[in-house]
C-alpha positions in Angstrom: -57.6 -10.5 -3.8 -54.0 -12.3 -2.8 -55.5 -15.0 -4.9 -56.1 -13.0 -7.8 -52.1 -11.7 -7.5 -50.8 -15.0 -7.5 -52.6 -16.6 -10.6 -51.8 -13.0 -12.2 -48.3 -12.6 -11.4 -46.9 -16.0 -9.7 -44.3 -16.0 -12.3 -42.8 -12.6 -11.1 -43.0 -13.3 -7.7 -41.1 -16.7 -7.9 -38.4 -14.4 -9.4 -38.9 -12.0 -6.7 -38.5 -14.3 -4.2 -35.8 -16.3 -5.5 -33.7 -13.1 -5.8 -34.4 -12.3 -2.2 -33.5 -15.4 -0.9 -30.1 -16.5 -3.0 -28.9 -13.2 -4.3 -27.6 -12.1 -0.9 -25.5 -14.7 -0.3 -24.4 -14.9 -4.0 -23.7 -11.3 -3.6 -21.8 -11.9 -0.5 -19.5 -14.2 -2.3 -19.1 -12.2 -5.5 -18.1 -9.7 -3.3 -15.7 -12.2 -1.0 -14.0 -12.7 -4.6 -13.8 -9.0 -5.3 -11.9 -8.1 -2.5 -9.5 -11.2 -2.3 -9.1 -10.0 -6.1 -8.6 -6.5 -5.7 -6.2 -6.6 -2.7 -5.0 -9.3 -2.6 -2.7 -8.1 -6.1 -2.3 -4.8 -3.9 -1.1 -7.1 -0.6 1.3 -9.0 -3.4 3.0 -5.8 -5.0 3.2 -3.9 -1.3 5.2 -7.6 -0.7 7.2 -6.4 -3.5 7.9 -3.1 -2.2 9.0 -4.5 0.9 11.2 -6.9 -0.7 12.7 -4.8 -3.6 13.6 -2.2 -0.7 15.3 -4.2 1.6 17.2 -6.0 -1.3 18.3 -2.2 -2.4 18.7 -1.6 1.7 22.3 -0.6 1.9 23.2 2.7 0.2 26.6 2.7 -1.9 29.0 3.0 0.1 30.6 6.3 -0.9 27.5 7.8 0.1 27.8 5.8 3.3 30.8 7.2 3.7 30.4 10.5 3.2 27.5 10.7 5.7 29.5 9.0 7.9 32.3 11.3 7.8 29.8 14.2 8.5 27.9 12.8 11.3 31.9 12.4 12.8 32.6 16.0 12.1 28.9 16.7 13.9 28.5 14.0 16.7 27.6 16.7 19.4 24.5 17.7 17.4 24.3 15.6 14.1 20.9 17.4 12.9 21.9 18.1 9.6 19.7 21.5 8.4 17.7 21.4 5.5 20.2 23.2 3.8 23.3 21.0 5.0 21.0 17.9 3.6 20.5 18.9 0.0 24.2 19.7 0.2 24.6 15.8 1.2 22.4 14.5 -1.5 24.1 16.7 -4.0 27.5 15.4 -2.9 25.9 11.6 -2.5 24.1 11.8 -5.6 21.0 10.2 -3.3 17.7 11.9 -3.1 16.5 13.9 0.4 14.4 10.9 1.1 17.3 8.7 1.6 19.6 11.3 3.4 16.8 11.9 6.1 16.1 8.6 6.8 19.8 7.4 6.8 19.9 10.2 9.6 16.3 8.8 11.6 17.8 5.6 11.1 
């Protein structure tokens, strides 16, 4: 009966068994090429980030300044509140973002 198959349907089993035996690996490297693809254009614009931050890095420095002069006037406990901070980025013109970190920093 395995006979009968074969003459029937050897045409479609080549197929068959040429897509289990290549396809895998082909898959394999379509989906090596993917993923390079995909990330590595999301490794390249986090890069970016990175790079366009620290080349913005230092804040202007009135805004320095002024943080400056409040952590002098508060050096025994320089926590600003949340309050005290959106009263620095008003005054800074920067956003709470920057204030905090300035402050973890």
């Amino acid at each position: 009966s395995s006979d009968h198959s074969d003459r029937n349907g050897s045409s479609d089993e080549d197929v068959d068994a040429s897509e289990n035996y290549i396809d895998p690996q082909a898959e394999d490297r379509e989906l090596k090429g993917q993923l390079l693809r995909k990330y590595s254009g999301y490794l390249g614009s986090l890069k970016q980030e990175f790079l366009k931050k620290r080349k913005k890095g230092k804040l202007p420095k009135e805004a320095r300044q002024q943080l400056l002069d409040w952590w002098s006037r508060h050096y025994k406990w320089p926590y600003p509140s949340e309050s005290q901070k959106l009263a620095l980025a008003e005054s800074t013109g920067l956003d709470q973002k920057q204030i905090n970190n300035w402050f973890i920093n």
